[in-house]
C-alpha positions as CSV (number, residue, x, y, z in Angstrom):
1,X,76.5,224.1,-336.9
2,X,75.3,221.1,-335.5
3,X,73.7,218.1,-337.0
4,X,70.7,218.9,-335.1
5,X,70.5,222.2,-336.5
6,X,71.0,221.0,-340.0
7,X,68.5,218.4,-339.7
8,X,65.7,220.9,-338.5
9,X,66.8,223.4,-341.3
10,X,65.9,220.8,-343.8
11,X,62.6,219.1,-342.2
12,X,61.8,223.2,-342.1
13,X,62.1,223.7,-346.1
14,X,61.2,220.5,-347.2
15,X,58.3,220.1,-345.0
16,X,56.6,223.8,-344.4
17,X,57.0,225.1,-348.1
18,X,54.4,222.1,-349.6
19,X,52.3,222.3,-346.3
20,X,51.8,226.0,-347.2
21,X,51.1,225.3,-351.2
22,X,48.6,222.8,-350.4
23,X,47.0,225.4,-347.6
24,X,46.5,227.8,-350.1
25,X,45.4,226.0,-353.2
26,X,42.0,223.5,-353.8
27,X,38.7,222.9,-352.1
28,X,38.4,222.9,-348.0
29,X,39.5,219.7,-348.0
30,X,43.2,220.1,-349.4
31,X,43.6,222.8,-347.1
32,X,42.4,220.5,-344.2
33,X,45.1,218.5,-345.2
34,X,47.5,221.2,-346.0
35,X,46.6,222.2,-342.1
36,X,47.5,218.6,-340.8
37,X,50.8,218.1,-342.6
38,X,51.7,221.5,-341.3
39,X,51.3,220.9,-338.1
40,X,52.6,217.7,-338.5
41,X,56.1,218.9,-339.7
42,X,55.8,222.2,-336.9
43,X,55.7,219.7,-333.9
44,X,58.3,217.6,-335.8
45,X,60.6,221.0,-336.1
46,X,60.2,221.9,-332.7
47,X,61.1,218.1,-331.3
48,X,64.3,218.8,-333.3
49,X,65.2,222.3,-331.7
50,X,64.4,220.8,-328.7
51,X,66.8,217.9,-328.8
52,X,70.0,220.1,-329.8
53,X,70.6,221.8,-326.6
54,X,69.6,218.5,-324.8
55,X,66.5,220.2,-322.6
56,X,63.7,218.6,-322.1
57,X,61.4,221.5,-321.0
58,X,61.4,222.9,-324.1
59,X,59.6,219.6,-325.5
60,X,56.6,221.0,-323.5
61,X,55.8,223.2,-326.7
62,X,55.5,220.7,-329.2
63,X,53.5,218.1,-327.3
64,X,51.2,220.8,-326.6
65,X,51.0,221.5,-330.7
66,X,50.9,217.9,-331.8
67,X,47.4,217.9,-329.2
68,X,46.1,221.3,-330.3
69,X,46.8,220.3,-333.9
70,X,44.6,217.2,-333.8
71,X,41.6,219.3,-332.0
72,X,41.8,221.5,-334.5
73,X,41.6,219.4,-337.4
74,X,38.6,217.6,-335.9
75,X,36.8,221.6,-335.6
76,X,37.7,222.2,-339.2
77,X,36.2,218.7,-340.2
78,X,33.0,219.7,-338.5
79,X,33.1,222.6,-340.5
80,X,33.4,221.1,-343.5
81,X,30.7,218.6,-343.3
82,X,28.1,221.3,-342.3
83,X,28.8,222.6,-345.9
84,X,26.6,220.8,-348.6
């Protein structure tokens, strides 16, 4: 197994399993912020499965994340204000 391999494996369980706690647990805003670290950690993931095999057309699918992850947090921050 590569170092590569072993490297994504951990950023995996040490970064998705709190992203999800803090998802699923507290007010809107913890999960807004749950929602940002897990995408966060995702793009991070795929930039490492990326960089094993040495291609760089499978880096397409994380920059597009890392952009549709910060448009989605500002929709869900709208959302959240409208709320009194």
């Amino acid at each position: 197994m590569s170092v590569w391999a072993v490297a994504t494996i951990a950023l995996a369980a040490g970064g998705l399993g709190p992203a999800l706690y803090v998802s699923a647990r507290g007010d809107g805003l913890d999960r807004l912020i749950g929602l940002e670290l897990g995408g966060v950690v995702a793009t991070l993931v795929l930039m490492l499965l990326s960089h094993g095999p040495a291609r760089s057309s499978y880096l397409i699918a994380p920059l597009v994340l890392a952009v549709l992850s910060f448009a989605g947090t500002l929709v869900f921050t709208r959302v959240l204000a409208d709320r009194p």
